[in-house]
N, C-alpha and C positions, 0 to 999 in steps of 0.2 A: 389156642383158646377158641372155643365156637364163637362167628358169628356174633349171635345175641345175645353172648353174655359182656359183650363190648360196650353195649348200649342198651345194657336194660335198663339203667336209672336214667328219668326224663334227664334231657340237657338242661330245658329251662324250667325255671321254680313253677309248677303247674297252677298256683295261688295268684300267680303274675299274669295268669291268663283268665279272662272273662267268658266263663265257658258254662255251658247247659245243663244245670246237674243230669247226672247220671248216664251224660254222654259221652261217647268216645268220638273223637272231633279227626278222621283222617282225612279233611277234602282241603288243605289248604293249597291245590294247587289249582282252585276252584275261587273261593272265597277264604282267609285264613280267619282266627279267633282274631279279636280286640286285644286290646291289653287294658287292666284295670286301668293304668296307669293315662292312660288316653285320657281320662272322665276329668281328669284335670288338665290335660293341653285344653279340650274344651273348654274350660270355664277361664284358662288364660286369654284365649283366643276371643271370647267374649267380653271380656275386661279390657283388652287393647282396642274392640272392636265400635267399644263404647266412650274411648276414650279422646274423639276427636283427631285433628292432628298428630298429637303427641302417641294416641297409640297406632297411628298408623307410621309412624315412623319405628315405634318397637315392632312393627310388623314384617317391614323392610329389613330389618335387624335380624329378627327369627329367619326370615327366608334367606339372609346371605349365611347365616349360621348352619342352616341344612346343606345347604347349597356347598360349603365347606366340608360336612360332616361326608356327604355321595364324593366328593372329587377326591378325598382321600381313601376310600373304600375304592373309588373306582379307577386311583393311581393317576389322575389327571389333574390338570388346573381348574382354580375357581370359575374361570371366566368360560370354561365348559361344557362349564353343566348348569342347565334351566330345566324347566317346568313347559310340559304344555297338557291342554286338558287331558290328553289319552294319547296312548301309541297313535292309534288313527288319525288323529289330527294333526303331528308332529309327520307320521310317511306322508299324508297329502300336503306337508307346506313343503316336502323335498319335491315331490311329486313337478307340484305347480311352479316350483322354481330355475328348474332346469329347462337349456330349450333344444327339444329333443331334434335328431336329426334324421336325414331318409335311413332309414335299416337300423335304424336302434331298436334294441330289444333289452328286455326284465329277464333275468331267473329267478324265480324264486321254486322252492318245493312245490312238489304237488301236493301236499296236506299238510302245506301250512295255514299258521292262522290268517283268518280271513283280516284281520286288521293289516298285515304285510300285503294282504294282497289284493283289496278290495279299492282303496287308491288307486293303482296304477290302473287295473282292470277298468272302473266305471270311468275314469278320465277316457281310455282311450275305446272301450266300447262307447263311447258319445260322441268321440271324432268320427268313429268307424260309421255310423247313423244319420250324422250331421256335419259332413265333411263342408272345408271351407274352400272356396273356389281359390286355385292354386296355393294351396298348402300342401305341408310335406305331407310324406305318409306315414303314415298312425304306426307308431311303433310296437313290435310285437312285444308279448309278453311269453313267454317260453316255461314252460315248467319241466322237472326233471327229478327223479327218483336219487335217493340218497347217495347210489355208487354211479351215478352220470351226471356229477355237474362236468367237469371238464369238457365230455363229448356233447352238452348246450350251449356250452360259452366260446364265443367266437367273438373277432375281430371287434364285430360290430353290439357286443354286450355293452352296453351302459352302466348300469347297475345289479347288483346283487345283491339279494336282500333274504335274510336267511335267520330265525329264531336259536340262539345260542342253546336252549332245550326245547325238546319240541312237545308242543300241548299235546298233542294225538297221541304218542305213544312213551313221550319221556327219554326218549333217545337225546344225545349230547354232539354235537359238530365239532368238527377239528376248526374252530377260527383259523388257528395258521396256515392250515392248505386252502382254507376261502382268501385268507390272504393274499396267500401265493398266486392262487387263480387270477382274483380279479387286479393284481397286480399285472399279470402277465399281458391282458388285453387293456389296462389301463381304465377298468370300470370300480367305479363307487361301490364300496362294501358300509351295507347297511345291516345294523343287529340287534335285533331284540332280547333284549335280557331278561325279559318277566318273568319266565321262568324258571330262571336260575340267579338271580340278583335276590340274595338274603341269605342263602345258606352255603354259597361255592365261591372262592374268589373270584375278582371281577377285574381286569383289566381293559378299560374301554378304550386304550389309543390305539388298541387292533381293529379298531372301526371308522372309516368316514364320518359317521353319522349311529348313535344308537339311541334305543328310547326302551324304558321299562316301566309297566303299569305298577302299582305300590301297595295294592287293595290283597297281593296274595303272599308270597314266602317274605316279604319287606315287612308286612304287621300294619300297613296304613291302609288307604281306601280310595274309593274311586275320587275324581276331581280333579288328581294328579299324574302326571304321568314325566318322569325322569326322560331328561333330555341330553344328548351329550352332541356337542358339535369338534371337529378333531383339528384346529386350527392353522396346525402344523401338515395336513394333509389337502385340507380343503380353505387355503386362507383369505381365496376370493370367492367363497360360496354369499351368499346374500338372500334371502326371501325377496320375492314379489311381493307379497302381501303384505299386509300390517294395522297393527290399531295404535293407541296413544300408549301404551306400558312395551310396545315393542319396537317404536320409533328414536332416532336420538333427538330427541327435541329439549333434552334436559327439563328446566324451569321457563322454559322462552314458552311465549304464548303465541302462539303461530299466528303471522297474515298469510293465508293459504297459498295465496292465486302470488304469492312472493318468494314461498319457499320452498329450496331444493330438498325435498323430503332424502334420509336414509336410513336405511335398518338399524337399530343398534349393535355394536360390533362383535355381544357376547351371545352365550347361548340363552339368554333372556329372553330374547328377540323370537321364543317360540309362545312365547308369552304374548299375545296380541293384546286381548284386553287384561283387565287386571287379573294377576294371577291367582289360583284358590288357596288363599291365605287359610281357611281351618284345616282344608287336605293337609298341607304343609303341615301346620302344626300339630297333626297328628300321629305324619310321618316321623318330625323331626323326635316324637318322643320313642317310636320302634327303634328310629338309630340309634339311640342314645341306648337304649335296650339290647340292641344287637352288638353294639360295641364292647359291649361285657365278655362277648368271645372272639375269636380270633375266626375269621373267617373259614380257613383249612380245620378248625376244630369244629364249629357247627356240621361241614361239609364230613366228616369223616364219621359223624356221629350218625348224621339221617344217615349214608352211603352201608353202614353198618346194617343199619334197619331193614333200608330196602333190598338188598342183598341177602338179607335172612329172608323177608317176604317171599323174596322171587323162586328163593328153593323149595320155603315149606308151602307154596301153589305147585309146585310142578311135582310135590311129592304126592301131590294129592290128583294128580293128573290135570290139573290147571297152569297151561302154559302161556306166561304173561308174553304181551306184545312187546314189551320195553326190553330192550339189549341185558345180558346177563350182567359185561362187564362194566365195572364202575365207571372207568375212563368214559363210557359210551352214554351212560345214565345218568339222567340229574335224581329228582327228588320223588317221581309219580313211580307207581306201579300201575302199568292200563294191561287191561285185559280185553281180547274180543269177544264180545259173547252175543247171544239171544237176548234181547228182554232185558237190556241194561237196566233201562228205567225203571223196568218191576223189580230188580236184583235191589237198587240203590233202595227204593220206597221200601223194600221189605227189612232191606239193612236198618234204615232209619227209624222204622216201627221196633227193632232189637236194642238200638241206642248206638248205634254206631252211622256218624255222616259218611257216607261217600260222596262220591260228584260223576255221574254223567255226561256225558262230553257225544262223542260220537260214536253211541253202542257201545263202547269203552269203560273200561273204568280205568308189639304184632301178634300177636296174643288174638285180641278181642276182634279184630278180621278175621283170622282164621276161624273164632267161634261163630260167625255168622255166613262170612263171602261163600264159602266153598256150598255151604247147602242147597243155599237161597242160588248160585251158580247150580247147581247139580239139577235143582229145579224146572229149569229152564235151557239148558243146554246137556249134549251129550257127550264122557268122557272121550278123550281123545289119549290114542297112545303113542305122541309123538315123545322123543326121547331129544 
């Protein structure tokens, strides 16, 4: 059976989605649709929000109830998965937690997202600037192309920290040979799942530490950002930092200058000040939406798609950036071209969203991409 006749009827009820009339919506690896269905976690979330006390205790309710809903998608315990505002803020509290030694050093990708790697980078281009009189030295930060981690990682690797799909081209990592690796030197494996947490299964105890933004293939929005801490790998890890929702202070009303402060002992604890309770309940209602499928059934459905994509572009001499094979690709098709940004503006003047990324970017594609490409760049006859 061809391809796209696998998946030509949508997976989800297209009616379920709050979408543009007369648009064709393919950047959700960008920003995804809403769901109707959200307009009412909203107006929940403002009834509990209003409700004093009593609804902030439905509130805490809803957040252990999500917080349930991600640990069993992501094959983990309750007490491992938090919230913090964004990927970025969750890698800087690992960041700032650790206390690094002489000749420690990061890999990450060289095009990865800047969220992986703008933490490490600005902490320690500031030591490098503003060094402290006899302090260690500034640990490096190493980068390394997809088929040379092994020959970057050495003795003295720290951490590794690596997007389970990758934003730039859509390509997909072997977790278990990052495994393997940063086991071999005894360095923290860190993973991002954003761009692949909604539509591919998810096991998160292949990770130290992993964190997933919820505003793209999850169906919720910015404010939240999925946290996973690996208990069982890292079970004296602890934040430095802290506010009052990330402290164990229970109900005790602190005398400061008396009390031995500690983090609390879950993955809550990325939660500083109060967590974004309407995020939450926006996500919690995509979960609840996305649980209607089995996670290998969504995955098999896009994987269908984009794998038709990838061919009927290279029939047309448009050769995508993203790896052929499935195993290798998550959910994007990026292309390198000229004049992304004029491609995508001119897509969207046709009725079809793209997303623009870094010069980069099935049916109603092909009636537009390939042109508005043609446009602007010139065929190539690579095979």
């Amino acid at each position: 059976m061809p391809l796209i006749n696998m998946a030509e009827q949508p997976l989800f009820p297209l009616e379920s989605l709050h979408a543009p009339r007369g648009v064709t919506h393919v950047c959700a690896a960008g920003e995804s649709l809403p769901l109707r269905a959200q307009s009412q976690a909203v107006a929940t979330y403002m009834n509990d929000k209003s409700a004093g006390h009593i609804g902030r205790s439905r509130q805490n309710r809803y957040l252990d109830d999500v917080r349930s809903l991600i640990s069993q998608s992501w094959r983990v315990t309750n007490a491992e998965i938090g919230f913090a505002p964004s990927v970025a803020d969750g890698v800087s509290m690992i960041v700032e937690s650790l206390d690094w030694n002489n000749n420690d050093n990061i890999c990450v990708l060289k095009d990865e997202f800047p969220s992986l790697v703008g933490p490490f980078a600005l902490r320690f281009q500031r030591k490098q600037r503003h060094p402290e009189p006899n302090s260690v030295r500034c640990p490096e930060l190493r980068y390394y192309n997809s088929m040379d981690l092994q020959k970057t990682v050495n003795a003295q690797t720290r951490l590794i920290a690596v997007s389970y799909v990758s934003y730039y081209d859509g390509s997909r990592v072997d977790l278990a040979f990052y495994r393997r690796v940063a086991d071999s030197v005894g360095a923290i494996l860190l993973v991002d799942f954003t761009q692949a947490a909604g539509y591919t299964p998810i096991d998160a105890s292949i990770a130290d530490f992993a964190f997933s933004a919820c505003y793209k293939w999850l169906l919720g929005t910015t404010g939240a950002a999925i946290a996973y801490w690996n208990h069982s790998r890292m079970p004296n890890w602890s934040p430095i930092t802290g506010g009052w929702h990330s402290l164990a202070l229970g109900a005790v009303r602190p005398r400061w200058e008396k009390l031995s402060l500690e983090a609390r002992k879950d993955a809550m604890c990325f939660s500083r000040g109060n967590p974004a309770h309407l995020s939450i309940y926006i996500l919690g209602e995509a979960l609840e939406f996305l649980r209607q499928w089995d996670a290998a059934e969504i995955e098999q459905h896009v994987q269908t798609l984009t794998s038709a994509l990838i061919e009927r572009l290279k029939s047309r001499g448009i050769f995508p950036s993203t790896p052929t094979a499935t195993e290798r690709h998550g959910a994007s098709v990026t292309v390198n071209c000229e004049r992304a940004s004029d491609i995508v503006d001119e897509m969207a003047k046709a009725g079809v969203f793209a997303w623009n990324g870094q010069e980069r970017d099935v049916d109603r594609i092909m009636e537009t991409f390939p042109a508005f490409w043609a446009k602007f760049n010139r065929p190539t006859s690579k095979i």
